[in-house]
N, C-alpha and C positions, 0 to 999 in steps of 0.2 A: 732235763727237768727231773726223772724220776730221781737221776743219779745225786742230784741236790737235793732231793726231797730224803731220801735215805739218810745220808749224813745230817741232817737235822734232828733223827731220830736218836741217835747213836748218843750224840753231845748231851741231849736232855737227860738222858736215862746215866752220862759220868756227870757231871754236873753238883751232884751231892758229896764227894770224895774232898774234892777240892778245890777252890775258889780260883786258883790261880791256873791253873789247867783249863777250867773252865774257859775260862776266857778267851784264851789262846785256840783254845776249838772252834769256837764263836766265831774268830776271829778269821779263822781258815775259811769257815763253812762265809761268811760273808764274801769272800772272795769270791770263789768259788761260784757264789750265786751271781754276784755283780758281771762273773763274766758270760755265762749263760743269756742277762738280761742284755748284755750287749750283743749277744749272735744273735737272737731274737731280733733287736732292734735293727740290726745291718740287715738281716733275711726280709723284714718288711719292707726294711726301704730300699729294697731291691726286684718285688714284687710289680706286676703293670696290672691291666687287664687288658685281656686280649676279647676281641670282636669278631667271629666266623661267620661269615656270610656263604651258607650254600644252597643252590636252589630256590633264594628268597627266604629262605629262615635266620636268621642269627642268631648264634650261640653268644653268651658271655662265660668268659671262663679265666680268673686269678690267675698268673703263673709270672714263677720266676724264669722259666725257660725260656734260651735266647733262642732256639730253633726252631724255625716256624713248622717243620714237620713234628717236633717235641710237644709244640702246643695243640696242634690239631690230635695227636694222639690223645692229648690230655682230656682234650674234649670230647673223646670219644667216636671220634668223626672220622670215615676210613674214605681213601682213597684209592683208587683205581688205578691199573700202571700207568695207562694216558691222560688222567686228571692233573691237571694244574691248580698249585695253591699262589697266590700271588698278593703280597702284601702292599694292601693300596693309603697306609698312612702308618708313622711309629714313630713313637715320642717314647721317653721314660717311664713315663705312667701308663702308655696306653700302643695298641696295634692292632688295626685292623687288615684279616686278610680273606680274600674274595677265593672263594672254591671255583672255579671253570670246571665243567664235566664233560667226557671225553663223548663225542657219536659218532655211529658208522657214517661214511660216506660210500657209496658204490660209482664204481668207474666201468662202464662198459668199455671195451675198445678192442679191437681187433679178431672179433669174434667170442670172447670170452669176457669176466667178471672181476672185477679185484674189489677188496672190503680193505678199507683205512679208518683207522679211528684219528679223528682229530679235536680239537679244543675252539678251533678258530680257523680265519686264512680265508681262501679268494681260492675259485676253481685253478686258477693258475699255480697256484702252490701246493693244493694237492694233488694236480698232476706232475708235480714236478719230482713232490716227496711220495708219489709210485711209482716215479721213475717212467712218465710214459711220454717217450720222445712225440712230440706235433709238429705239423709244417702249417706255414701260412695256408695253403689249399686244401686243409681238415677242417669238417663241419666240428663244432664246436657246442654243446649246450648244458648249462647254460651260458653264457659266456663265458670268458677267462676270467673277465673283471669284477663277476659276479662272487657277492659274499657267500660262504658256505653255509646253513641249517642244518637243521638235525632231520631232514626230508629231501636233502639236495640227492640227485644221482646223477651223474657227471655220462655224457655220452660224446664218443669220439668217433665221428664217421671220418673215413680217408678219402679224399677228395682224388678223383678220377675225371683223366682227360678226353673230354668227346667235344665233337663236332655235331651243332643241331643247325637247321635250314630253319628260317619261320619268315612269312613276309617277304621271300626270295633272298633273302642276307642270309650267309651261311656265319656262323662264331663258334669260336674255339672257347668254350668254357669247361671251368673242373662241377662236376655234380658231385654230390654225396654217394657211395657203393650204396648198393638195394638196388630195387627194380626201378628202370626206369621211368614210371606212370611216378612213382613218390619223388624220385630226384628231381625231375622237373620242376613239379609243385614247388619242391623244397627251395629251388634257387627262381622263382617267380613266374614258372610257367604255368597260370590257370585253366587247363585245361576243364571245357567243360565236357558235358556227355557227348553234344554233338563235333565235336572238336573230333583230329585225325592223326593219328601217325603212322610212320612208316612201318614202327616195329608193335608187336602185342607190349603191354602197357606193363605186361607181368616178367617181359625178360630182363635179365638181373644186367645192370651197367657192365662194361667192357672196355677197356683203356681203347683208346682213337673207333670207337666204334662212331656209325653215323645216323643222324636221326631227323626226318622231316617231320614238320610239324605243320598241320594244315590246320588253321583258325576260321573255323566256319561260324558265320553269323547269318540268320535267317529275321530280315525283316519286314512289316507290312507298309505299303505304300498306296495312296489313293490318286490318282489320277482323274480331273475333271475334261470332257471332251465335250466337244459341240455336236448338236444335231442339228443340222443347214433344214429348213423350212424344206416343202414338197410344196410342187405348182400343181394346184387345180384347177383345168380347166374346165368350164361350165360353158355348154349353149344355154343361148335368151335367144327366143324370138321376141323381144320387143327392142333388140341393138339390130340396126341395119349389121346387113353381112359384111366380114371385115373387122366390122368395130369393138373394139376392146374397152373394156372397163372393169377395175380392180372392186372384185366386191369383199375382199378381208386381204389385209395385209398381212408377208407372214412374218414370223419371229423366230429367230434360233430358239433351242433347247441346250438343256446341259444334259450329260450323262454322268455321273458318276461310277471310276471303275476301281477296283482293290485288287491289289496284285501283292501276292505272295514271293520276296526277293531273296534270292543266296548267296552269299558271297564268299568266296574261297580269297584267306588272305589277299581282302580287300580287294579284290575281283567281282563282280557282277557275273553269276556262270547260268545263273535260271532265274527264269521270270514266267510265274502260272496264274492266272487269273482267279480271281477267289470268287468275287461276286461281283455286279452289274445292277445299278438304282439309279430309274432317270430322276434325275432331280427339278429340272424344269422341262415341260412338255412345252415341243416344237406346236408354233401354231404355222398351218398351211396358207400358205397363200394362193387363194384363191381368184382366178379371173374368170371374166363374161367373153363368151364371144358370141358376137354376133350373127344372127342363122336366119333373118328378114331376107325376103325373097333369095333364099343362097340360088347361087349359079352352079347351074347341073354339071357343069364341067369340071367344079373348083370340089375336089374331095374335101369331107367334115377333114378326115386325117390328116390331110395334108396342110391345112391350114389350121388347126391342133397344134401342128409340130412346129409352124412359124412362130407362132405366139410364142408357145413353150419357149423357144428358144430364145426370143426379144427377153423375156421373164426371168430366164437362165443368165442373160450376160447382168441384167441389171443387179440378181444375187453370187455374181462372181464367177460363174458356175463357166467351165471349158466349154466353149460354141464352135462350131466348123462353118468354115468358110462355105460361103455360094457355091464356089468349082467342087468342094469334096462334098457338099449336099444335093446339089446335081448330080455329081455322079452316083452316089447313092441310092438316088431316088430312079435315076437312068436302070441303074443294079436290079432293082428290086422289081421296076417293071419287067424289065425281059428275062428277072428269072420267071416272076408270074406267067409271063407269056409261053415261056418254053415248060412250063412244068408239070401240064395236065398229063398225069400218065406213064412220069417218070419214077422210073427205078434209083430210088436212093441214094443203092448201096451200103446201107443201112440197115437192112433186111426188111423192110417196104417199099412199098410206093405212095405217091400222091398226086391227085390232083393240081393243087397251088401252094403255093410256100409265100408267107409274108414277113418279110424283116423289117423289123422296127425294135421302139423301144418300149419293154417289159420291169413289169413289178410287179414285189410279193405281199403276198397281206394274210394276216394269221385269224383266227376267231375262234375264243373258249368255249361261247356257248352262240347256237343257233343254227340255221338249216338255208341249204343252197335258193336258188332263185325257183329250181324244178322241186323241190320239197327232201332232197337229201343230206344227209349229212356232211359237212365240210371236211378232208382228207387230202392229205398228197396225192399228186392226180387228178385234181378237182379246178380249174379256171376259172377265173369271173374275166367274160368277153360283152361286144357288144352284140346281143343277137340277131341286130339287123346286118351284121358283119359276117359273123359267127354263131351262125345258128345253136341253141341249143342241143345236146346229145353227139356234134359234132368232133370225130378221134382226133387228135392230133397229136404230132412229135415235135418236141422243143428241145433246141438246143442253139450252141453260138456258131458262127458260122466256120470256124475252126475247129471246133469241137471240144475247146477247153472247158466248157460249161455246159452240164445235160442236166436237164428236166425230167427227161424221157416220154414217155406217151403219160397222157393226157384226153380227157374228157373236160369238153364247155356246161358248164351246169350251173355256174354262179353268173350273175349280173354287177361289172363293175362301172363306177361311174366315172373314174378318168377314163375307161374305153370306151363309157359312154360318149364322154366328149372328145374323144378322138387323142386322149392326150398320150396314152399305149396303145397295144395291140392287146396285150392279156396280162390280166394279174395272176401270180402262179400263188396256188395255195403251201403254206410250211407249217410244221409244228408252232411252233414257237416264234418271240418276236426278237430274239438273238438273230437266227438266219435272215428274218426278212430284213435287218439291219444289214447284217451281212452282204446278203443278196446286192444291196440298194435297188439300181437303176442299169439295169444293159440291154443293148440292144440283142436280139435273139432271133432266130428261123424257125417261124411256127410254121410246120410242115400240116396240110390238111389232108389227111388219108384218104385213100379211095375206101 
């Protein structure tokens, strides 16, 4: 153009010389121009516009250049060595091309770090393009199949051969390398606090090493039990002797118990009692017996203890036979008979000894029949039996169960009616549960 525009100048200024010259300059210089307007014309219409999309911006930018890195220059727009430019449409008039920017990814694996820049791809590809060989028995995260971000970091644990015991099943699995207490978890072993193993949780995995795993679950459980009714007997003098008549009927009780349970891979190994809530009170059953003209021969006791017994088989209760109540009662006399006097062996003596059948009975607040305070060592007897103030030594006549010495101070009313010998006093109304019903040797001291 300049160079056209200059010879335009030159012709006007010969122009005046000669007409026929003139012409002929005109004539160049048309040319000249005519081909100028035609490079012009082929350069536009060879021209596109191109479309750069980077990071959500797009450029527009005119060019006749077919190299898509020719036109990114054009526009000013610089690239990175691992940026990709990738042309996603191009026609004659027009191209658009998408910039991808390149980010670290980090690869943990075999103790050490590696940094990759990539554009795109799946965890599987760029371990592949860091070249880092994996076996199917390598913990893996985030997965292979997983898309890469610009936040991924690729971690390659080596999977390691152990043997764990759980549940009594012993299996060969591969864990993750680190300490044992995390490989477990890693591959579904939950262990909680109370949970066990063989090895400390902090020692680092070992190829064929071996490891028990003990699953302790501690749960509570309640138990409902029965409390079987107690027989009271009661004298009436207005029942002829002999005669029996129920004045309250009795009724079971419940007791409710909680126990604290442990189980070692699904084992039952303890079982401890938590607490104890009766839930329904036994009611007692109570009988009359009759004491109209008794016969001086026929003991209150001993005719206590028949009833009790008829009262016993009708609530289920284990009764002895005639011959073993006879002999019993044979027992008891000629120990009475032989015993004023005798040496224990025990480290006393006594007078008489009576075996029979014994119960405990507890009390929070209140004071004995002689005005003392209730205590271990304390009895409720009948005092026309067992006098008041009277020492005694109780225990079974085998010696599996000792009371030990003892003072008569309380007034009970099944010894009243003959239905024991003594109620022993206890803390609490656990033991006297405990306790229930046994027969015993109340030894009476000299």
């Amino acid at each position: 153009m300049n160079t056209s525009h200059k010879h335009g100048r030159n012709a006007a200024g010969r122009e005046k010389s000669s007409g026929l010259s003139t012409f002929k300059k005109f004539t160049v210089v048309s040319v000249i121009g005519l081909a100028a307007a035609v490079s012009m014309m082929s350069a536009a219409s060879d021209s596109r516009v191109a479309y750069i999309t980077d990071g959500g911006v797009t450029y527009r930018v005119t060019t006749v250049d077919t190299d898509t890195n020719g036109i990114i220059e054009e526009a000013g727009i610089e690239l990175g060595d691992y940026d990709e430019a990738i042309v996603t449409e191009q026609s004659r008039e027009r191209i658009d091309i998408n910039i991808v920017r390149a980010f670290p990814v980090k690869i943990s694996v075999d103790g050490g770090t590696k940094m990759l820049d990539v554009t795109g791809g799946t965890v599987a590809e760029a371990l592949k393009l860091a070249k880092v060989k994996t076996s199917a028995n390598d913990f893996i995260t985030p997965e292979p199949s997983s898309t890469l971000t610009g936040d991924t970091e690729i971690k390659v644990l080596r999977g390691v051969k152990i043997y764990v015991t759980c549940d009594g099943e012993t299996q060969a699995i591969y864990v993750p390398e680190g300490k044992i207490g995390d490989a477990l978890e890693y591959v579904g072993y939950k262990l909680k606090s109370e949970d066990s193993l063989s090895v400390d949780e902090s020692v680092f995995v070992k190829k064929g090493m071996s490891v028990n795993v003990d699953k302790i679950l501690t749960k509570t459980t309640t138990e409902t039990q029965t409390i079987e009714p107690q027989v009271i007997v009661e004298p009436d003098n207005t029942l002829t002797l002999g005669e029996k008549k129920v004045k309250q009927e009795g009724k079971e009780g419940t007791i409710e118990i909680t126990y604290k349970e442990k189980y070692v891979n699904g084992i039952l190994v303890g079982k401890d009692e938590v607490s104890k809530k009766t839930t329904v009170n036994a009611v007692d059953r109570i009988v009359l017996i009759g004491t109209k003209e008794e016969k001086t021969e026929l003991s209150v006791t001993k005719l206590s203890n028949d009833i009790e017994n008829d009262f016993k088989n009708e609530l289920d209760f284990e009764s002895k036979s005639e011959d073993e109540e006879f002999e019993e009662n044979t027992e008891e006399e000629n120990v009475s008979e032989e015993a004023s006097g005798i040496d224990s062996g025990l480290g006393f003596t006594y007078s008489d000894v009576i075996v029979g059948s014994c119960t405990a009975y507890t009390e929070l607040d209140g004071i004995t029949a002689i005005g003392t305070a209730p205590r271990v060592g304390v009895v409720a007897v009948n005092p026309n039996i067992i006098p008041y103030g009277t020492r005694l030594y109780i225990c079974s006549e085998d010696g599996s169960y000792v009371y030990g010495y003892a003072v008569a101070e309380d007034t009970g009313s099944a010894a009243m009616a003959g239905d024991i010998i003594v109620d022993l006093y206890m803390d609490t109304e656990e033991e006297c549960v405990a306790f229930g019903r046994q027969n015993l040797c109340v030894y009476i001291l000299d």
